[in-house]
Steps between C-alpha positions, in 0.01 A plus 500: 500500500840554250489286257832294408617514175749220410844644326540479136672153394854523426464360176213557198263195488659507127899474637577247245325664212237470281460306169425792214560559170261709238374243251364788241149387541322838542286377724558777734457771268193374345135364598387688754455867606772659684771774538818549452578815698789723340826691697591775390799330373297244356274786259868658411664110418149417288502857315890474407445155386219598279651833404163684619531812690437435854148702452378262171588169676293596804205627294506143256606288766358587799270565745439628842401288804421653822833711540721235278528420124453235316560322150194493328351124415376420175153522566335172344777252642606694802870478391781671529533734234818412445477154470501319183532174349470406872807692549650817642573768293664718705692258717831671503336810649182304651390669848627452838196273586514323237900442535454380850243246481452232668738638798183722615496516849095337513645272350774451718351458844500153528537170279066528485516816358801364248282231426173681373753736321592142289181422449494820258837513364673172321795644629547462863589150606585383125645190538782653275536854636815540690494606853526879564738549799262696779771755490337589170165468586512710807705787246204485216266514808648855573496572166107472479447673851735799390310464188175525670614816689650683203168458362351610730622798598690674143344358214386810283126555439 
């Protein structure tokens, strides 16, 4: 028996947009283990911005993960290295993951998934974030999956 699959809507569940806006908590760069994988472009961005050779910034900040890197974690708080004083130090050049966030696509599936994403990040339905158009949301959603890709297939190792 075929099975029927039902065409794609029209529209994104999130057509009207989504309430967003970064509150500077650190929340998601602290607490808990985790990685933030690196582009290729990301490890050049980070390097420049520290003015490390390319090879220095992988060996201090870095790691390897299955066939990815990562930034390393400070290892008794599991935070970023790079954050302090609950902030980023190394937002201008931060990495693609981390400049896409919360417009992941898990956490774009549908408004359950959008809702446990709140439930870690102060940010998402703040009753005084604006509303990000979904014409933005769907472009930072590329942004991550083209991120995910460049990782995985040219990042140096």
């Amino acid at each position: 028996m075929e099975k029927i699959v039902a065409p794609p809507p029209d529209k994104p569940w999130f057509a009207e947009g989504l309430r967003f806006q970064c509150t500077g908590c650190g929340k998601c760069c602290s607490g808990s283990p985790g990685y933030v994988f690196l582009s290729e472009a990301d490890a050049y961005r980070l390097a420049e911005h520290l003015n490390l050779p390319i090879s220095t910034f992988q060996e201090q900040y870095t790691y390897p993960v299955d066939d990815r890197i990562s930034l390393i974690d400070l290892p008794e708080s599991h935070d970023c290295v790079f954050l302090k004083d609950h902030k980023c130090s190394i937002y201008e050049a931060r990495p693609s993951q981390c400049r896409t966030f919360p417009w992941w696509i898990h956490n774009l599936q549908d408004p359950t998934a959008w809702k446990e994403a709140a439930e870690h990040c102060e940010g998402i339905n703040h009753p005084d974030a604006p509303v990000v158009p979904s014409l933005v949301i769907q472009t930072q959603c590329l942004s991550y999956l083209d991120n995910l890709l460049e990782q995985n297939f040219s990042l140096p190792r």
